[in-house]
C-alpha positions as CSV (number, residue, x, y, z in Angstrom):
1,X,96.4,137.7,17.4
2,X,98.0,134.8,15.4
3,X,96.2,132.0,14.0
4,X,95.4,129.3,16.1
5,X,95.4,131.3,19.3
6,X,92.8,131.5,21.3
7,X,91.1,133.8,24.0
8,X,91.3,132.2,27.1
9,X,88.4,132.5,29.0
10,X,88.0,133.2,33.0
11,X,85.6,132.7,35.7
12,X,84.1,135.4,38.1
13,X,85.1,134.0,41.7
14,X,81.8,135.1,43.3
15,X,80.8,134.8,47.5
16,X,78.0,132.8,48.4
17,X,75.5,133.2,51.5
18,X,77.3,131.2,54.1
19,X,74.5,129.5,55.1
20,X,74.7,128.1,51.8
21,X,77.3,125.9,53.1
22,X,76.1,125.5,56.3
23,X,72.5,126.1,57.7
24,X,73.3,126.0,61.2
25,X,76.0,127.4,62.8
26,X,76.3,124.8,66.1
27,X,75.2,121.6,64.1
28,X,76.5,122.1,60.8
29,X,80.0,124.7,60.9
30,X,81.3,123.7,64.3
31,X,81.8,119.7,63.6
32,X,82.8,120.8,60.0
33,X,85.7,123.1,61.6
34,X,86.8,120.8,64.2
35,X,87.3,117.9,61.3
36,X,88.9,120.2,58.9
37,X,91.0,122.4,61.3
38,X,94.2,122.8,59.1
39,X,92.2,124.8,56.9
40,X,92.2,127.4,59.8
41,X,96.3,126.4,60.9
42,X,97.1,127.6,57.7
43,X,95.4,130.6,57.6
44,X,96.7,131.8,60.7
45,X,100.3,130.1,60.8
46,X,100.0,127.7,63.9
47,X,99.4,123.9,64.0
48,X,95.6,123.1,65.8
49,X,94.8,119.6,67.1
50,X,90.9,119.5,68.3
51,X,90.5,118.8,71.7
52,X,86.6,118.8,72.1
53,X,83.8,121.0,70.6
54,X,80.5,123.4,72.5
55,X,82.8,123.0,75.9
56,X,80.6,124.5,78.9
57,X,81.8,127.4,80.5
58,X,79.2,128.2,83.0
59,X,75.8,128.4,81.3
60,X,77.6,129.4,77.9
61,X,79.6,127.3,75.6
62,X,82.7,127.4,73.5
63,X,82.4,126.5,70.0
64,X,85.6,124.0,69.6
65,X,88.9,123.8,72.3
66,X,92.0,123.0,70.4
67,X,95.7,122.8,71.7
68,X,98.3,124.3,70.0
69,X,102.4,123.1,69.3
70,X,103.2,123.3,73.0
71,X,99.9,122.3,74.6
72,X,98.4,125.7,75.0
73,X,94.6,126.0,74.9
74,X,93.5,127.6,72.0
75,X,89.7,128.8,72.0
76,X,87.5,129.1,68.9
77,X,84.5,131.1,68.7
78,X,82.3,131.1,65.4
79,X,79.9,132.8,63.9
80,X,77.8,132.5,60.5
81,X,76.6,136.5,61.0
82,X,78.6,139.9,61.8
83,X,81.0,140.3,65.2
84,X,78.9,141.6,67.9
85,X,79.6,142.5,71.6
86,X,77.5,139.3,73.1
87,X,80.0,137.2,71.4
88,X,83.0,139.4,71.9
89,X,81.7,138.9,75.8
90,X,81.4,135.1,75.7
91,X,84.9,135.2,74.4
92,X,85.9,137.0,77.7
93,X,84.6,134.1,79.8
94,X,85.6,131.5,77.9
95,X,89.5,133.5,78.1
96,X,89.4,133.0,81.9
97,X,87.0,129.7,82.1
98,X,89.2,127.6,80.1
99,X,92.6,129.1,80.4
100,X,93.3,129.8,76.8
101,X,96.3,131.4,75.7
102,X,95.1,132.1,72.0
103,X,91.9,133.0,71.1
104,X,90.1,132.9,67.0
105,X,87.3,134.8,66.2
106,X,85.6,133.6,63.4
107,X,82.7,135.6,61.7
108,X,81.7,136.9,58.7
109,X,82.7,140.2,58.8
110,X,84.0,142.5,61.8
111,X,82.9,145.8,62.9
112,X,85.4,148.1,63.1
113,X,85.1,148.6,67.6
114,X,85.7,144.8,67.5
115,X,89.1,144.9,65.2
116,X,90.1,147.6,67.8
117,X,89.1,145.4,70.7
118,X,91.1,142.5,69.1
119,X,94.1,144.9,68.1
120,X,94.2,146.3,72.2
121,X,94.2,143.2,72.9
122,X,97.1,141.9,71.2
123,X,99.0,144.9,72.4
124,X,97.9,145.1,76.3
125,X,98.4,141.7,76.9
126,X,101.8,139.2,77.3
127,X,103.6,137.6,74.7
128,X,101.9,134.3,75.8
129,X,98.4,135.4,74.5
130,X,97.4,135.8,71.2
131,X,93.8,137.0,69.7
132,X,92.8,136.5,66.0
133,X,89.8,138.1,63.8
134,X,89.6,135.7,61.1
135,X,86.4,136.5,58.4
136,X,84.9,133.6,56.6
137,X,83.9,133.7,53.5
138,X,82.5,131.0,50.9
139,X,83.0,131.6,47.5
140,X,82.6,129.8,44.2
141,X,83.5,130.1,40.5
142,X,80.4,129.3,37.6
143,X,79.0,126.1,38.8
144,X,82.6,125.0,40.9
145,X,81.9,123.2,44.8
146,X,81.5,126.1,47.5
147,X,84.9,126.5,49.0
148,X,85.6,128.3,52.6
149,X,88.2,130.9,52.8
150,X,89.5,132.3,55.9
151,X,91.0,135.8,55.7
152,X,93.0,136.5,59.2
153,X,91.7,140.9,59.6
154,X,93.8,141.2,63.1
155,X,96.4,139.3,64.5
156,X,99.6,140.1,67.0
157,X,101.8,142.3,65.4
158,X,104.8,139.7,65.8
159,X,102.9,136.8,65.3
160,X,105.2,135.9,61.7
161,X,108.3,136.0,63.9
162,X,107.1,134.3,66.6
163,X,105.8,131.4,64.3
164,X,109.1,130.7,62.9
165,X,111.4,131.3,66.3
166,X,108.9,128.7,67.6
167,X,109.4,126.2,64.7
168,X,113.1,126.4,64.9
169,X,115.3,125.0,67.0
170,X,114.9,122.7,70.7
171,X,111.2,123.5,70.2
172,X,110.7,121.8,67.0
173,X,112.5,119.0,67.9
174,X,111.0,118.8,71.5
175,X,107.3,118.4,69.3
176,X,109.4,115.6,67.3
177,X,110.1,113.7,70.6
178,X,106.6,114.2,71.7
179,X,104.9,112.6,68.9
180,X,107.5,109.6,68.7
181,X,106.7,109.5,73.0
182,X,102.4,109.3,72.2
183,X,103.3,106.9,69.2
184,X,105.3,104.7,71.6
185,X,102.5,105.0,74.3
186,X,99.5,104.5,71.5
187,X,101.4,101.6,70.5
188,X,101.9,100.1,73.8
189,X,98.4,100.8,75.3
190,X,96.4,101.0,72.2
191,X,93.3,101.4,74.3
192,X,93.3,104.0,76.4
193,X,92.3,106.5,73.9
194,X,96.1,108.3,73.2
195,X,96.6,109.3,70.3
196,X,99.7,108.6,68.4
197,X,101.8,111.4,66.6
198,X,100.5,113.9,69.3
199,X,102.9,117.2,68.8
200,X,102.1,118.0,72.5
201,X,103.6,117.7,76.1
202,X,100.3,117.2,77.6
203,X,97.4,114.4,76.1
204,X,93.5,115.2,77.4
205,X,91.3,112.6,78.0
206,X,87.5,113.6,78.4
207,X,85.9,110.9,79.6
208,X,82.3,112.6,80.7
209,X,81.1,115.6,79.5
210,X,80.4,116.4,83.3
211,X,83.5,116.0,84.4
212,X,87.2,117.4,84.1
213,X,89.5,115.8,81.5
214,X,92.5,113.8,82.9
215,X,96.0,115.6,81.6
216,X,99.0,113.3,81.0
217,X,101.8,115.0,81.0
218,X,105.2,114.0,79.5
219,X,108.1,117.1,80.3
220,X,111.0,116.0,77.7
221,X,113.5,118.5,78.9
222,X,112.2,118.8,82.4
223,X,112.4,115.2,83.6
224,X,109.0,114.5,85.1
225,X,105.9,113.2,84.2
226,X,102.3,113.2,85.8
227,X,98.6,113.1,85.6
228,X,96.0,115.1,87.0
229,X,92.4,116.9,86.8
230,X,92.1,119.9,84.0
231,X,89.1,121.8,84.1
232,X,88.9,121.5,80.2
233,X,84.6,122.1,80.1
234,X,84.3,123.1,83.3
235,X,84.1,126.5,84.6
236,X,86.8,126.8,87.6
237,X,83.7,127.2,89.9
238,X,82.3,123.6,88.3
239,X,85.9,122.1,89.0
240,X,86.4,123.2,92.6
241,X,83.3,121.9,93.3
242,X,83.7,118.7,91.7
243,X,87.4,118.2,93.2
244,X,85.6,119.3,96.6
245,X,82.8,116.7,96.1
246,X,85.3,113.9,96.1
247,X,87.9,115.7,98.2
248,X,90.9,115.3,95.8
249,X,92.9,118.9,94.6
250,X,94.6,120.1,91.7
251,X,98.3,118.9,91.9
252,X,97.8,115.6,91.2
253,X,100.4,112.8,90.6
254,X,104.3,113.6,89.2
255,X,107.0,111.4,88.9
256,X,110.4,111.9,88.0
257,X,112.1,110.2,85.0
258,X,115.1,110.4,82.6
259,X,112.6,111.1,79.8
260,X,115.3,111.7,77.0
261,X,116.3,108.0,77.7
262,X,114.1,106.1,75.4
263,X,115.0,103.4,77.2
264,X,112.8,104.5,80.1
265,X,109.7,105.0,77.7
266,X,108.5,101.4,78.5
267,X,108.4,101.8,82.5
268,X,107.0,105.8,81.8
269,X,104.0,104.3,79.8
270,X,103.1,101.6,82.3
271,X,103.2,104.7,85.3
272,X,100.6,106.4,82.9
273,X,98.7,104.0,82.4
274,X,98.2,102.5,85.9
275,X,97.5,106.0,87.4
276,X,95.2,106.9,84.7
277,X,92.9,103.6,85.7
278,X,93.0,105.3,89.2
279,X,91.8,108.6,87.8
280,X,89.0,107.1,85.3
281,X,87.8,105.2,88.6
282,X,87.4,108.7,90.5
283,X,86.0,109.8,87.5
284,X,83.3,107.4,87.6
285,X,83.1,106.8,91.7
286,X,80.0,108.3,93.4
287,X,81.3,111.7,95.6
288,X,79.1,110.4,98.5
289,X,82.1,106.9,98.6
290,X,84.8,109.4,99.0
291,X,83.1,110.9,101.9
């Protein structure tokens, strides 16, 4: 060695207990996730936008509902211990409950029947869908902050390819036109709770935690837009009733509109925004009125 060089010296990266980080798993990890979601997006390739956190599915509950670049639902389950089949179950419901098209498991470590259930999975169902096993771990160096790392363990087998054919192209530039649409409409009716930049054809709007969400929905390509009930929290039982209580149905309210004209962005906000004061009413009517 000559003179004046030095040994460099490096730390051990070591894993800490993850309840370390977070003591409880519903009141601790879940809002943490749902504030730092693009730690997750990275980790498995796709773009998440929280939509709301422990959503009801009959007498269960989803840890956080995202959307992903085109809308779709995409569920996230946690847990601070090892997979196991009650969770793995819960996920079932939730798949059907809430209509997801992608589903992340997040635990901190997999047995190998559940890697196999999320691997049949992938292969067994459509294109559409899409399951991840993502472990958590929390490591740190010496005396360095914790710092979560999320290791995808099983994923579709064509996910990379997928991830970039979706990010090229009319799609990526249809997610460009949404988020200048929701900007526009944020801008223009900076109260009713849309949020600008939104990457999605379709906003939520939850305003009780017993009731639907109210979907507005701006097709770029397809010329329409609407506004109706999504049973985003609801099991479809708890929504049928619900619609039934107030005798109102799933289709909703559609219009059409040259929605690549920007000039008709103006006259497509204000049909958004008088209808969705018609639905927060219904919302917030008594069932027994509508009788």
């Amino acid at each position: 060695m000559g003179d004046g060089q030095q040994l460099k010296e490096f730390g051990r990266l070591t894993d800490a207990s993850l309840r370390a980080a977070w003591p409880h798993e519903a009141h601790d990890f879940t809002p943490w996730l749902a504030e730092n979601l693009e730690r997750l997006s990275e980790a498995i390739g796709i773009p998440l936008e929280a939509e709301s956190s422990e959503v009801r599915v009959g007498k269960f509950a989803a840890d956080i509902l995202a959307s992903g670049p085109e809308g779709q639902s995409v569920l996230i389950e946690n847990q601070l211990e090892s997979s196991d089949h009650s969770h793995f179950g819960q996920i079932m419901t939730y798949l059907a409950g809430l209509d997801a098209r992608v589903v992340v498991w997040i635990a901190r470590d997999f047995t190998d029947p559940h890697i196999s259930a999320i691997q049949w999975l992938n292969r067994h169902t459509d294109d559409e869908f899409a399951f991840f096993a993502v472990k958590l771990r929390v490591v740190t160096i010496a005396d360095s902050p914790l710092a979560p790392i999320f290791e995808v363990i099983a994923k579709p087998n064509n996910w990379e390819r997928q991830v970039r054919r979706e990010s090229s192209g009319s799609r990526a530039e249809n997610i460009t036109n949404y988020r200048e649409f929701w900007t526009h409409y944020a801008r223009r009716y900076p109260n009713d709770g849309v949020s600008a930049n939104h990457g999605h054809s379709n906003f939520w709007i939850r305003p009780r935690k017993d009731a639907p969400a109210v979907s507005l929905a701006f097709s770029y390509a397809g010329g329409q837009v609407g506004i109706f009930f999504a049973p985003r929290g609801l099991s479809d039982e708890e929504m049928n009733q619900w619609l039934s209580k107030r005798r109102l149905d799933r289709h909703g309210h559609w219009k059409s509109f040259d929605t690549s004209n920007r000039g008709n962005w103006d006259a497509i906000c204000n049909w958004l925004h008088n209808k969705l004061g018609q639905y927060l009413t219904m919302v917030e009517a008594d069932p027994e009125e509508s009788k």
